[in-house]
DOPAMAR-492821 format. One record per atom (N, C-alpha, C, O): y, x, z; residue in one letter. Coordinates in steps of 0.2 Angstrom, whole numbers, padded with zeros to 4 digits, always signed. Atoms other than C-alpha are relative to their C-alpha. Layout:
<atoms>
YXZA
...
</atoms>
This chain:
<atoms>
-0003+0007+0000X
-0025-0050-0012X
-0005-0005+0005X
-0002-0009+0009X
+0005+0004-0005X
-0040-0058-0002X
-0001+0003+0005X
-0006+0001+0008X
+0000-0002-0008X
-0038-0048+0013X
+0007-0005+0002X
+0006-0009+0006X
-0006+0003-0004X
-0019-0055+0015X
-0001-0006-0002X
+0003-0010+0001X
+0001+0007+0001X
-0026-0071+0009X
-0005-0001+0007X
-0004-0006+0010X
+0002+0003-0006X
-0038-0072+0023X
+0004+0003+0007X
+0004-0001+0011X
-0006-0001-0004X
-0025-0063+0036X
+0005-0004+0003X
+0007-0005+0009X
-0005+0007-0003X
-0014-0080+0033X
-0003-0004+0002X
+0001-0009+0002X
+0003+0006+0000X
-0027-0090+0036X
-0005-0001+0007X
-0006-0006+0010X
+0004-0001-0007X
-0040-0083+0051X
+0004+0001+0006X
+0009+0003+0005X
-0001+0001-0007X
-0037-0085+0069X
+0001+0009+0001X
-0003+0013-0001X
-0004-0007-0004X
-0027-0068+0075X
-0006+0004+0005X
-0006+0010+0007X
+0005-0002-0005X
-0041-0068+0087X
-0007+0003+0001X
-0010+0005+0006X
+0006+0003+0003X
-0056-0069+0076X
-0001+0008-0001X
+0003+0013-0002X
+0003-0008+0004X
-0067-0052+0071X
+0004+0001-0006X
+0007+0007-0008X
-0001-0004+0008X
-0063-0053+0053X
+0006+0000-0001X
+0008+0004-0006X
-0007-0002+0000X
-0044-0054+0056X
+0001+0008+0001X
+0004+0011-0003X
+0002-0006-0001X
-0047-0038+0064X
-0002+0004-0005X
+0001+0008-0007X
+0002-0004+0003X
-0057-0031+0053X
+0006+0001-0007X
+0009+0006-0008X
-0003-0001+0005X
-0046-0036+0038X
+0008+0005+0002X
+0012+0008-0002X
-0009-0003+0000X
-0029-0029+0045X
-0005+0006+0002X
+0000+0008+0006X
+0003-0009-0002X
-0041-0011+0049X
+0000-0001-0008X
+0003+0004-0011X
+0000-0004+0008X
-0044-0012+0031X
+0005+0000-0008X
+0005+0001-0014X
-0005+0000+0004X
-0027-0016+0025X
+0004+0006+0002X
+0007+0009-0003X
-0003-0006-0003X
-0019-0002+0036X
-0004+0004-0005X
-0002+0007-0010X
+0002-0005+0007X
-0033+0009+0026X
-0001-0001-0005X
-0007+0000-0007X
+0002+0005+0006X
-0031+0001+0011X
-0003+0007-0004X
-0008+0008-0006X
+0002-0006+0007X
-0031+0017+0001X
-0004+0006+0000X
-0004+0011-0004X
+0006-0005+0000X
-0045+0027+0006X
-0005-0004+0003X
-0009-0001+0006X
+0006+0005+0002X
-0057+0012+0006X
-0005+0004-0005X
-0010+0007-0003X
+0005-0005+0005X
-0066+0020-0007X
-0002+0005+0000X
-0007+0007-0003X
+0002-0004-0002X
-0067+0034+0000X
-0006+0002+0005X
-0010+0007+0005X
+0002+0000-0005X
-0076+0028+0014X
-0008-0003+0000X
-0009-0007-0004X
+0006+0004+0001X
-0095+0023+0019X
+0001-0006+0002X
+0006-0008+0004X
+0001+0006-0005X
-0100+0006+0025X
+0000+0002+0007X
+0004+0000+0011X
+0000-0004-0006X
-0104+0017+0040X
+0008+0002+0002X
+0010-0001+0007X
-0006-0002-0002X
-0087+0024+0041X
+0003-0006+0002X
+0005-0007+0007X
-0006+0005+0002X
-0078+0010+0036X
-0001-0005+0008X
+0004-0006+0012X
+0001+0003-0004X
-0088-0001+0051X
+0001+0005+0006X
+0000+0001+0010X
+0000-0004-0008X
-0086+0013+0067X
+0008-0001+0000X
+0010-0002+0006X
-0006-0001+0002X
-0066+0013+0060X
+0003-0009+0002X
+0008-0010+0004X
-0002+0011-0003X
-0066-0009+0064X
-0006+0001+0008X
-0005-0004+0012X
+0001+0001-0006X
-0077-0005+0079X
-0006-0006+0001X
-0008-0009+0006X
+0006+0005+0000X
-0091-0017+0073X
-0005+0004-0002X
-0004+0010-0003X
+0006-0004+0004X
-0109-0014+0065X
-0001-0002-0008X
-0001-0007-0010X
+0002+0000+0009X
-0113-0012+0046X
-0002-0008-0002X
+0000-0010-0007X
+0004+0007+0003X
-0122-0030+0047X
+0008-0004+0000X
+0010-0007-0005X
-0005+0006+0000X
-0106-0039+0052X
+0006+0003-0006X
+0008-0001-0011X
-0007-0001+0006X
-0092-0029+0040X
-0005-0002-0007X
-0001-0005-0011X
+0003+0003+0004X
-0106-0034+0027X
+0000-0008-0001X
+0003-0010-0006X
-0002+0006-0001X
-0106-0051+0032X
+0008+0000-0003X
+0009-0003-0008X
-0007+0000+0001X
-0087-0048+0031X
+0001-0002-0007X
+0004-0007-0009X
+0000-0003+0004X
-0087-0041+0015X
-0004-0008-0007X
-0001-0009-0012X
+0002+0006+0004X
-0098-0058+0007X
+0003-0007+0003X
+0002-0012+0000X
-0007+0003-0001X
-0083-0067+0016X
+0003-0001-0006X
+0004-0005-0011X
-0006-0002+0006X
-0071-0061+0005X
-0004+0000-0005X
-0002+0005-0009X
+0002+0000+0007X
-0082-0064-0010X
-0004+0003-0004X
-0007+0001-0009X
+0003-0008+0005X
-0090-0046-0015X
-0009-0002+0003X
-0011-0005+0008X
+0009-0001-0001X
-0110-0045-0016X
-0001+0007+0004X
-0007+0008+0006X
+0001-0003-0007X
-0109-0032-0003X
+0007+0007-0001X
+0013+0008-0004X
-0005-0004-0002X
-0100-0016+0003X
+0006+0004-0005X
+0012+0005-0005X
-0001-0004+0007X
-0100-0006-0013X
+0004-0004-0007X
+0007-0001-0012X
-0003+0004+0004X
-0094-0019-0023X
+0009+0000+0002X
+0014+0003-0001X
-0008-0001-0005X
-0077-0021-0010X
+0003+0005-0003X
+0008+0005-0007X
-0004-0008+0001X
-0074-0002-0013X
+0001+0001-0009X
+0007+0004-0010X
-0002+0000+0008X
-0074-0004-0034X
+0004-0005+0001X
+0004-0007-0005X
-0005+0004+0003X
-0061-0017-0032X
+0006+0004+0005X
+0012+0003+0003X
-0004-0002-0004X
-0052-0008-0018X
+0005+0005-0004X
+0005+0011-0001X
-0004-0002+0003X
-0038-0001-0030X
+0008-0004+0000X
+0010-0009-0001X
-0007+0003-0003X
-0020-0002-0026X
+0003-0004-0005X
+0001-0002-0011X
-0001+0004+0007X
-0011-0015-0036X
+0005+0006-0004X
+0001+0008-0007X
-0005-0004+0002X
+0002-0004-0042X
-0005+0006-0006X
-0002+0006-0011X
+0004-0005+0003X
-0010+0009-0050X
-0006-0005-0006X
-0010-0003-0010X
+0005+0003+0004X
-0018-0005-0060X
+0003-0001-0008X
+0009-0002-0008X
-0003+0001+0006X
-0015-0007-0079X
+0004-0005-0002X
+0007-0005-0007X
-0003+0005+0001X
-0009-0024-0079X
+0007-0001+0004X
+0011-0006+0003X
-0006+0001-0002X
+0004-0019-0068X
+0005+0006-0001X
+0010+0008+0002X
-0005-0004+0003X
+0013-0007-0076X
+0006+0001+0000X
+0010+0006-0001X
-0005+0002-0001X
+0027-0017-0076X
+0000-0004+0008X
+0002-0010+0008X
-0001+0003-0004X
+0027-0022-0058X
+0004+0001+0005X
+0008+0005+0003X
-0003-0003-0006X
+0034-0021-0042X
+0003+0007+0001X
+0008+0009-0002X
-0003-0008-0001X
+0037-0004-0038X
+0004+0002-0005X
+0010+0002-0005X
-0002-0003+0005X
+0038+0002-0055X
+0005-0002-0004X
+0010+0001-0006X
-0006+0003+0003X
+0049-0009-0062X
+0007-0004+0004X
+0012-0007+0002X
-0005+0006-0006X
+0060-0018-0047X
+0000+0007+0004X
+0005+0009+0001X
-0001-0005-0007X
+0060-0004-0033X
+0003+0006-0003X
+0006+0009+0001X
+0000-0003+0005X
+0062+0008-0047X
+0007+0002-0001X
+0009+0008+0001X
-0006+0002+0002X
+0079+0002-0052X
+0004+0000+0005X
+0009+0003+0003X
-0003+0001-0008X
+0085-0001-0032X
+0000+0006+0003X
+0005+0007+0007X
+0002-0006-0002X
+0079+0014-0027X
+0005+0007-0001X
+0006+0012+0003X
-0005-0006+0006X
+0093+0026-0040X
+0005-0002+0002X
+0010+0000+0000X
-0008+0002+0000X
+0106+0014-0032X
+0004-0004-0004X
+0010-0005-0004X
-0002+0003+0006X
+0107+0006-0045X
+0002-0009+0002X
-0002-0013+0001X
+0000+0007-0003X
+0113-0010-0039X
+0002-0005-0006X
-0001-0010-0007X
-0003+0004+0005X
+0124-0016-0054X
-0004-0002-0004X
-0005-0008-0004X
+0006-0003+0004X
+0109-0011-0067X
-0003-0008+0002X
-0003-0013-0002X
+0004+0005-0002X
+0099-0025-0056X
+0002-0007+0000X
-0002-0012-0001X
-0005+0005+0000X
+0111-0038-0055X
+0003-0003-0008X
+0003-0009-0009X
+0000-0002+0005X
+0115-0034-0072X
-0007-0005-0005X
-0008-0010-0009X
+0009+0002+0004X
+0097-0038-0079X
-0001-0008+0002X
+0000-0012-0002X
+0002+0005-0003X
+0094-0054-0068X
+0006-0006-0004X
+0004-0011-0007X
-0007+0004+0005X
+0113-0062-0076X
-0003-0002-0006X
-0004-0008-0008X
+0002+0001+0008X
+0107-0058-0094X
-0006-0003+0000X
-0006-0006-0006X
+0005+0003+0001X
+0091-0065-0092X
+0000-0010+0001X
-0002-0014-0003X
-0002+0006-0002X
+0096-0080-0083X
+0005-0005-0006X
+0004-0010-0008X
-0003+0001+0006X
+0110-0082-0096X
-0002-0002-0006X
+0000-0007-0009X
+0003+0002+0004X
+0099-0080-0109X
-0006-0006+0000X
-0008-0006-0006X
+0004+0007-0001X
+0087-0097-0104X
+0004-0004+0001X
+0003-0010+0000X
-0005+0008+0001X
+0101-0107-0101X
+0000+0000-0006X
-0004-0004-0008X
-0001+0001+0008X
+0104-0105-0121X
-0005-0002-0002X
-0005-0006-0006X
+0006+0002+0005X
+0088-0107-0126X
-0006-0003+0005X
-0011-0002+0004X
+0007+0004-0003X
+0076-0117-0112X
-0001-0004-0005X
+0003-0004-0009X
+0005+0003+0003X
+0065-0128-0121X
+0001-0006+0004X
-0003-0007+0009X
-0002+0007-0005X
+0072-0146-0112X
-0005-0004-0002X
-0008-0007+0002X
+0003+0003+0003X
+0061-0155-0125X
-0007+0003+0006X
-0010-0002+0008X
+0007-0001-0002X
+0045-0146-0115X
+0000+0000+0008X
-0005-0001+0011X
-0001+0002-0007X
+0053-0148-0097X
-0001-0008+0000X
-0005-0011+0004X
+0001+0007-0002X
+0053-0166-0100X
-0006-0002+0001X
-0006-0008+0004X
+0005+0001+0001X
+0036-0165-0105X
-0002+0001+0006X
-0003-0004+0010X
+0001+0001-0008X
+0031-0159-0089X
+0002-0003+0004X
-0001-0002+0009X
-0002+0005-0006X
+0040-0171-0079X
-0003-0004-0002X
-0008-0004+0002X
+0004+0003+0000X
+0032-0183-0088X
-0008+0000+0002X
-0011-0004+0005X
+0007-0002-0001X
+0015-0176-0086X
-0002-0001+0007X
-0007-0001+0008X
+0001+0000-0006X
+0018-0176-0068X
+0002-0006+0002X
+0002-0007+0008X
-0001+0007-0003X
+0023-0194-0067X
-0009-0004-0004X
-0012-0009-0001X
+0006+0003+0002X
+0006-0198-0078X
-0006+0001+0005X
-0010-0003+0006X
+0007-0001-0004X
-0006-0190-0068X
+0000+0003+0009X
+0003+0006+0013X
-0001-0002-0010X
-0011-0189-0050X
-0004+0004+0000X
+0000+0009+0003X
+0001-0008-0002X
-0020-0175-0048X
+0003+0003-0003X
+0004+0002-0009X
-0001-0005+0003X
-0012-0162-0050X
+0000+0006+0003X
-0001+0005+0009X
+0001-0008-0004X
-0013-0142-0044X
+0003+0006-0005X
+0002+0007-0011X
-0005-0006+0004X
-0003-0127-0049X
-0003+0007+0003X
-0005+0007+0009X
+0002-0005+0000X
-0008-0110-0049X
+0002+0006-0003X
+0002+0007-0010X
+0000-0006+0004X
-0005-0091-0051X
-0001+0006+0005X
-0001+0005+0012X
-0001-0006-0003X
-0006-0074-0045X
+0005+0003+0003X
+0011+0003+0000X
-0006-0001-0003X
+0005-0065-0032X
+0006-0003-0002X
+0008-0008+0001X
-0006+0003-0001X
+0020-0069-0036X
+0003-0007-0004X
+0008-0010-0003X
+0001+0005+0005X
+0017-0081-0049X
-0003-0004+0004X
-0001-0009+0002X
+0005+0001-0005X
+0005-0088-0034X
+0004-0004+0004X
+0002-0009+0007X
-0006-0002-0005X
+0022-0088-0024X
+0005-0007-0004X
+0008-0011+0000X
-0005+0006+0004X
+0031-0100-0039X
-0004-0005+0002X
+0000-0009+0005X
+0005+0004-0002X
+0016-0111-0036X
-0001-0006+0005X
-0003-0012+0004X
+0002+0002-0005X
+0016-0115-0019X
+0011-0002+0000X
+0012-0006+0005X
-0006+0000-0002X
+0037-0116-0020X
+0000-0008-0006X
+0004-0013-0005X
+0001+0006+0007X
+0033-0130-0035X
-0004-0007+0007X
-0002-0013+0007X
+0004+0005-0005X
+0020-0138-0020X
+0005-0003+0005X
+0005-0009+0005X
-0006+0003-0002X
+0036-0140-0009X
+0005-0003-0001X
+0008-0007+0003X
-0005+0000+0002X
+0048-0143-0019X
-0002-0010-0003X
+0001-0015-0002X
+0003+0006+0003X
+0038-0159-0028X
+0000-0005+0008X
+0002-0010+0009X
+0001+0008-0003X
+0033-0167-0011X
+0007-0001+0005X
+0008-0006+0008X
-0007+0006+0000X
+0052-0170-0006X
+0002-0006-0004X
+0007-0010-0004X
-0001+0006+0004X
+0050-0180-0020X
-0005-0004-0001X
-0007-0006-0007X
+0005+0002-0002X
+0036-0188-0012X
-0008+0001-0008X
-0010-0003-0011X
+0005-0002+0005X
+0022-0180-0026X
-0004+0006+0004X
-0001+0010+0007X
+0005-0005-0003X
+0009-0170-0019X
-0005+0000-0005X
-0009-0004-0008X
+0007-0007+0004X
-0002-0154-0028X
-0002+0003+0005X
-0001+0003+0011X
+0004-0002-0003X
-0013-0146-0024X
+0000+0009-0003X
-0001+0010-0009X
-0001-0006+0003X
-0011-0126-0024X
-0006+0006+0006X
-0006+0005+0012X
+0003-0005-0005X
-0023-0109-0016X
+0003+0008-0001X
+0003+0011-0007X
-0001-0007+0002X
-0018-0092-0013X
-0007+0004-0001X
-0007+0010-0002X
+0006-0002+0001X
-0037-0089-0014X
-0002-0001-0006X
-0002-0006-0009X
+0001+0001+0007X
-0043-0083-0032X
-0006-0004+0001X
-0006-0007-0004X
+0007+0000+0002X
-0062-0089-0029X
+0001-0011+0004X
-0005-0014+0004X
-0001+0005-0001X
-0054-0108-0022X
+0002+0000-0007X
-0001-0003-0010X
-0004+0002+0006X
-0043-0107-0037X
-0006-0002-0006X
-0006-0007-0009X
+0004+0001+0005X
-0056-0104-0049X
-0006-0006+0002X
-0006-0011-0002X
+0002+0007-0001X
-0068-0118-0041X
+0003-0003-0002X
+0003-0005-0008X
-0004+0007+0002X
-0056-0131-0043X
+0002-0001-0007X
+0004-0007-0009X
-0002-0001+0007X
-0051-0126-0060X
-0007-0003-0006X
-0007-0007-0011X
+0007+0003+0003X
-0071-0127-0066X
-0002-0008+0001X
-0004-0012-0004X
+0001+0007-0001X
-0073-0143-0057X
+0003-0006-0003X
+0001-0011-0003X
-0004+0006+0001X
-0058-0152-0063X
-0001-0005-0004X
-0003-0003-0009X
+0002+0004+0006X
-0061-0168-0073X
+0006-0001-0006X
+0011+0002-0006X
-0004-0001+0004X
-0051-0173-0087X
+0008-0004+0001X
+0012-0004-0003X
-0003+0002-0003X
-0040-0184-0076X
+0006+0006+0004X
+0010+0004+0008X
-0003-0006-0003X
-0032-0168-0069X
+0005+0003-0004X
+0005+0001-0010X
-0006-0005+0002X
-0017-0158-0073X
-0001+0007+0003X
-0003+0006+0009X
+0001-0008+0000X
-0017-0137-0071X
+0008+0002-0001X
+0009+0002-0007X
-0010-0004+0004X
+0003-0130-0073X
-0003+0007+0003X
-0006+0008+0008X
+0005-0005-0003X
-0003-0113-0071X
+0006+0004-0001X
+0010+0003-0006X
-0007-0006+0003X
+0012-0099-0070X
-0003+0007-0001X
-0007+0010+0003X
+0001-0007+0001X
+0010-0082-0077X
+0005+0004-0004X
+0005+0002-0010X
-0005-0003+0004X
+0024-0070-0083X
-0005+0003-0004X
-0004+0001-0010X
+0004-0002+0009X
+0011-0062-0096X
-0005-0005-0004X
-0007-0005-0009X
+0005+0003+0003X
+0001-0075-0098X
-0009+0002+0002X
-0014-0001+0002X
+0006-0001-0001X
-0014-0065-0094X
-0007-0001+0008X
-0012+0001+0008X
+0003+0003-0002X
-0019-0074-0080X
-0006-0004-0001X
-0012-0004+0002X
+0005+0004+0005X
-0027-0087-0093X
-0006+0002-0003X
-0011-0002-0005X
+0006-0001+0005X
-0039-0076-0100X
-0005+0005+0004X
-0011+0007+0003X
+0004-0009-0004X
-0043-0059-0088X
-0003-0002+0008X
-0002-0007+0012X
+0002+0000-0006X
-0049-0058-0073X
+0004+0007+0004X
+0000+0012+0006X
-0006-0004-0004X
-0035-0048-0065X
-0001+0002+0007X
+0002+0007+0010X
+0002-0002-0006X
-0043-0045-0048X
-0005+0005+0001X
-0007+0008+0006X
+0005-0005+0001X
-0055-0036-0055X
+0001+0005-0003X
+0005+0005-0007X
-0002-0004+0002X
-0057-0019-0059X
-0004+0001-0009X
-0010+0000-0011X
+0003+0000+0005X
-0057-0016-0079X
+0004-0006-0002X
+0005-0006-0008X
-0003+0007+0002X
-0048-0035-0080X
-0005-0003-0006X
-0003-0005-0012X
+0004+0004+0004X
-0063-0043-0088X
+0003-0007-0003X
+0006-0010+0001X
+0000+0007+0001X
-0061-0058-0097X
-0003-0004+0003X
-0009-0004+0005X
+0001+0006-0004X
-0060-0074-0089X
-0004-0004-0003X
-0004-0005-0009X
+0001+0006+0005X
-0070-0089-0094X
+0001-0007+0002X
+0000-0012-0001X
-0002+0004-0004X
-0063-0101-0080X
+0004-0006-0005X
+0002-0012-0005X
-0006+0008+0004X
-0050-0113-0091X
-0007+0000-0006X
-0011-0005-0004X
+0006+0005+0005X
-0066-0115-0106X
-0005-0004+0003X
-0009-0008+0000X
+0005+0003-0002X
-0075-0122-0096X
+0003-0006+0005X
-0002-0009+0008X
-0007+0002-0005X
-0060-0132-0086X
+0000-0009-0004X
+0002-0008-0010X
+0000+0007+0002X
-0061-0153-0091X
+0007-0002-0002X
+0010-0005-0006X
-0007+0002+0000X
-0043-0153-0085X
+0005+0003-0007X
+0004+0007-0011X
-0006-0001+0005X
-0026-0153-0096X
+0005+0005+0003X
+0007+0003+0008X
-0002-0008-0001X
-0018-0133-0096X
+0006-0001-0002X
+0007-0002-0008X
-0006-0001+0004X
+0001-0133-0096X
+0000+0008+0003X
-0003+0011+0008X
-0001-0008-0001X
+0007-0115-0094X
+0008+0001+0001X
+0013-0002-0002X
-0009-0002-0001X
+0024-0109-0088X
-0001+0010-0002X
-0005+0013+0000X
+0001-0006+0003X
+0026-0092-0096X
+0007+0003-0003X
+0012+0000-0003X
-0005-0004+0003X
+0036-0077-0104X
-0003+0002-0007X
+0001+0004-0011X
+0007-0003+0004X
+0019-0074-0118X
+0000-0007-0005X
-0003-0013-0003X
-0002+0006+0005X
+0025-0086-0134X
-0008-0003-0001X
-0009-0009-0003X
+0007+0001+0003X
+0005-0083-0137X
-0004-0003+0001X
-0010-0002-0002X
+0005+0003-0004X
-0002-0092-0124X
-0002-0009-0004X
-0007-0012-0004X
+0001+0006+0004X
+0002-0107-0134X
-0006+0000-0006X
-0009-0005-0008X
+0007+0002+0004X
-0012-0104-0145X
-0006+0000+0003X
-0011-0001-0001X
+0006-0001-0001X
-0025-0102-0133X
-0002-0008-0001X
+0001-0013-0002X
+0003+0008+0002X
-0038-0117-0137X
+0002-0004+0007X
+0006-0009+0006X
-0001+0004-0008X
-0036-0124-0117X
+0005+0000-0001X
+0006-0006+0001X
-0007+0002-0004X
-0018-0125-0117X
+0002-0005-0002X
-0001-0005-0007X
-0002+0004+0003X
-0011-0139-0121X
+0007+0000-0001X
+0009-0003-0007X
-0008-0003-0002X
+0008-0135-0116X
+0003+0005+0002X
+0001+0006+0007X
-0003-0004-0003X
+0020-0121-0112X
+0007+0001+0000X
+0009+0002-0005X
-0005-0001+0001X
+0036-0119-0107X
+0000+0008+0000X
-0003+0011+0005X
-0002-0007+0000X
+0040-0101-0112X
+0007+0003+0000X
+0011+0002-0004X
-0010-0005-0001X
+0057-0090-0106X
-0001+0008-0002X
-0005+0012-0003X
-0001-0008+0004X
+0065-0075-0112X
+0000+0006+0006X
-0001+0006+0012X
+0001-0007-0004X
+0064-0057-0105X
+0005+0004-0007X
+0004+0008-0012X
-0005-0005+0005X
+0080-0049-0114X
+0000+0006+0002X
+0003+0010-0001X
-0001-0006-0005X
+0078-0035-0100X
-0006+0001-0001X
-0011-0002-0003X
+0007-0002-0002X
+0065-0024-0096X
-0004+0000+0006X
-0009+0003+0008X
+0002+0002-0006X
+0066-0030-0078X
-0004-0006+0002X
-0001-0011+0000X
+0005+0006+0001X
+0052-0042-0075X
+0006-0005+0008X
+0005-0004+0014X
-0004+0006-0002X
+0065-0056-0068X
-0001-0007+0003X
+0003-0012+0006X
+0002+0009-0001X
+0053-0071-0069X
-0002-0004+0006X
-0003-0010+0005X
-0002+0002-0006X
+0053-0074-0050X
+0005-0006+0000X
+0004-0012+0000X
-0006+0004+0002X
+0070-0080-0053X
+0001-0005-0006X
+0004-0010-0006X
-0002+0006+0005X
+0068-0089-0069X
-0007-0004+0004X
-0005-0009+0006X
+0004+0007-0002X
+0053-0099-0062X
+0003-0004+0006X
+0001-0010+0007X
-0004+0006-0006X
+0064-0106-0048X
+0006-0006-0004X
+0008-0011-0002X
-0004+0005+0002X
+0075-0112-0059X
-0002-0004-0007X
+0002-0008-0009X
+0003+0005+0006X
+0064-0120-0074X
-0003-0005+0006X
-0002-0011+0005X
+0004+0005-0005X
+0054-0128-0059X
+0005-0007+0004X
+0002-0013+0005X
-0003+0006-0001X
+0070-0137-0052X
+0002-0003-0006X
+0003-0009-0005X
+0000+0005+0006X
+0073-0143-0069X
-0004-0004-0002X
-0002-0009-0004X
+0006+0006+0002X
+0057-0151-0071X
-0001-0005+0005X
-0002-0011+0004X
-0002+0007-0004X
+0058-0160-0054X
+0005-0004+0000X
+0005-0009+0003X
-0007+0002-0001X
+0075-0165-0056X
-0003-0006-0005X
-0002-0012-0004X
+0003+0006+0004X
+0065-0173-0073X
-0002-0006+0004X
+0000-0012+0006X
+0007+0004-0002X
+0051-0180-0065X
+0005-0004+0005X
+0005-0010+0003X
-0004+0003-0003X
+0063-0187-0052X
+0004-0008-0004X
+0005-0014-0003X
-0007+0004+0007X
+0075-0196-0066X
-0008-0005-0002X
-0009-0011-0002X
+0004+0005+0005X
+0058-0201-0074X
-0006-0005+0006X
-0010-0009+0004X
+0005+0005-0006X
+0048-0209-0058X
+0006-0007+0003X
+0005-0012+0005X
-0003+0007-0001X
+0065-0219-0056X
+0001-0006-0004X
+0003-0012-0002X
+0000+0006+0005X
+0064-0228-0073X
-0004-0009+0003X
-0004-0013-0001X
</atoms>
């Protein structure tokens, strides 16, 4: 994630552009490889892929390589991409896919939480800071939540970088709002980029007000949240892509209605 995160962000013409797509092409025999290897393989010297290497975050080479673990292969992704979505498409199955995405959808029209959409419109007519956050593709609802608000002249604040996201979250004061998306919720508590997914301690320590968009009824109890719209999962195709596009224009359409009063 923080290689394609500095990838969209570094000049194409820059070293570490280079190095990172040398070590996105190798992504999966990173571990295998020395500092040596790995620096003769990008065509630079040990000192600079090190430099590199405290770029993107890690206390140095060896650290990179213990995190260097494809996501798919990771235990929080069990139910991910591949496995669960390419999975399904892969057998042919097209109906099966269509199928799942209907029932799901169907099922949140019956039962959204409109009392907790409104909540969040309000909340985003009460406070001016605001910034929204999640992981891939949760990360993805985020920034589409970022566009989708400033047509309705409202501006957040959102990073594909976990190590800006976590600053801004420790920093935030109590003036602040956090909508944070995550289909398990486990965003909130782990540290998901990590190998082993340690517990997080980022939101206790967070001044700001934690709403949550979720599939995980349970997040509601964490002590930091203050809010969550939680949707259903009647399928075992993780679908929440799709519902988070459409709880999201629900709550601007709110927040719209409630900044005209």
């Amino acid at each position: 994630m923080r290689l394609l995160t500095l990838l969209n962000s570094a000049p194409p013409d820059s070293t570490f552009f280079h190095i990172a797509m040398v070590m996105i092409t190798d992504y999966n025999i990173i571990k295998k490889l020395s500092i040596a290897d790995m620096a003769a393989r990008c065509n630079v010297s040990k000192s600079t892929l090190s430099k590199f290497t405290r770029e993107l975050g890690f206390d140095d080479y060896h650290d990179l390589k213990d995190s260097a673990v494809p996501a798919e292969k990771r235990t929080v992704f069990q139910l991910g991409y591949v496995q669960n979505i390419m999975s399904v498409l892969e057998q042919n199955d097209y109906d099966s896919y269509f199928s799942a995405i209907i029932q799901d959808i169907s099922m949140l029209q019956k039962i959204v939480d409109t009392q907790a959409i409104d909540r969040f419109a309000k909340a985003l007519v009460q406070y001016k800071k605001v910034a929204s956050f999640g992981l891939m593709f949760s990360e993805s609802a985020a920034i589409d939540l970022q566009y989708k608000l400033a047509y309705s002249s409202k501006f957040i604040y959102t990073s594909q970088d976990d190590r800006k996201q976590d600053a801004y979250i420790r920093s935030a004061d109590a003036d602040t709002l956090i909508i944070v998306f995550s289909n398990s919720g486990n965003f909130l508590h782990q540290q998901l980029l990590r190998p082993g997914h340690p517990e997080r301690d980022t939101f206790t320590h967070t001044k700001a007000k934690i709403f949550a968009i979720t599939a995980n009824a349970a997040i509601k109890d964490l002590p930091y949240v203050s809010d969550a719209i939680v949707f259903p999962h009647e399928t075992s195709l993780q679908t929440h892509a799709f519902l988070y596009q459409i709880i999201m224009d629900m709550i601007v359409t709110r927040y719209r209605y409630y900044t005209e009063q």
